[in-house]
Every structure is written in structure tokens, then in C-alpha cells.
N, C-alpha and C positions, 0 to 999 in steps of 0.2 A: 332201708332193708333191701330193696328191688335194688338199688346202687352198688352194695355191695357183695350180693350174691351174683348181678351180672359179670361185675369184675371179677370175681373167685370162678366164676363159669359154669356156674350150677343154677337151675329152676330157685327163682324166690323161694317158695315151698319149701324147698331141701333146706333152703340158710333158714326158715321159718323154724322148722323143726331143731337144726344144730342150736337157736338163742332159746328152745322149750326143753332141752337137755337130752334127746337124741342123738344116740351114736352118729359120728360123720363116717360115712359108708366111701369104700376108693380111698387115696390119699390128695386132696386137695388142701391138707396144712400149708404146705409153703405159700400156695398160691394165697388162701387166705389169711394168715401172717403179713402176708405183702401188700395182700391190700387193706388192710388193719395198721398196715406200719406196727406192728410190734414184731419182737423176734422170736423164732417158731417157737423156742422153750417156754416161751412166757404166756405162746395161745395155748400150750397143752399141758402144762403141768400153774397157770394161773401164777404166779412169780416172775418178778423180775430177776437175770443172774444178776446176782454182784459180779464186776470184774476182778477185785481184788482176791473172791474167792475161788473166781474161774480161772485165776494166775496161779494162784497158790496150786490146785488141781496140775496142771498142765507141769508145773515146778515136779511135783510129787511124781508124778508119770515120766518125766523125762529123765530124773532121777535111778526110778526102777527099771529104765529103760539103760543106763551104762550100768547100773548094777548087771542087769542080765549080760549086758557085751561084755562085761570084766569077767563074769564067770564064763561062759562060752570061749573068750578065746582063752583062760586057763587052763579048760579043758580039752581043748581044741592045738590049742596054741593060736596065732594073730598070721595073716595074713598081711 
């Protein structure tokens, strides 16, 4: 516990209290994600991402993203 609250850079104490379910006060997720080796979604929402579903997402986004460029420059016209 002292090991890894020093790494995260916080008073043992504070990481005492974040593993007894007290709010973590500042933002020191990345930090502590990093020294945890997991990735920050998975220290704050407790889930691993799937990849295949975080592709699918990024699919769907990038999608909605020439939709919007096809309507703008129709409205627009293109450049």
C-alpha cells in the first residue's frame, strides 16, 4: 500500500482511504492507472474495454464524422 501510494504521489493515508471507498480528491487517475498497470477506464469505471468494441465505436464515430462532411460541404459546397 505505502509502495503504491508513493508511486501515485500521495500520503499512504489518501490511497488508505481511495481502497476504503472514498472519493479520490485532484486528479491523480493517470498517475495511479500507471502505477497499477491497468488502463485509466478500467481504474474508474472497474471493466476491462474490449477492443473489438472500442473499434466498433471509433467505426461508428468516424462514420458520423463524413456524414457530417457530406452534408456541410452540400450545403456549403467543398473547398
Amino acid at each position: 500500500m505505502k509502495e503504491v501510494a508513493l508511486q501515485a504521489g500521495v500520503p499512504p493515508s489518501t490511497y488508505k482511504e481511495w481502497e476504503y471507498g472514498r472519493a479520490i480528491q485532484g486528479e491523480p487517475y493517470q498517475s495511479l492507472a500507471n502505477v497499477l498497470g491497468l488502463p485509466l477506464t478500467e481504474l474508474l469505471n472497474g471493466t476491462k474495454d474490449d477492443p473489438k468494441t472500442a473499434a466498433d465505436r471509433f467505426k461508428k464515430a468516424m462514420k458520423l464524422l463524413r456524414d457530417v462532411e457530406r452534408d456541410l460541404q452540400s450545403l456549403f459546397g467543398s473547398d
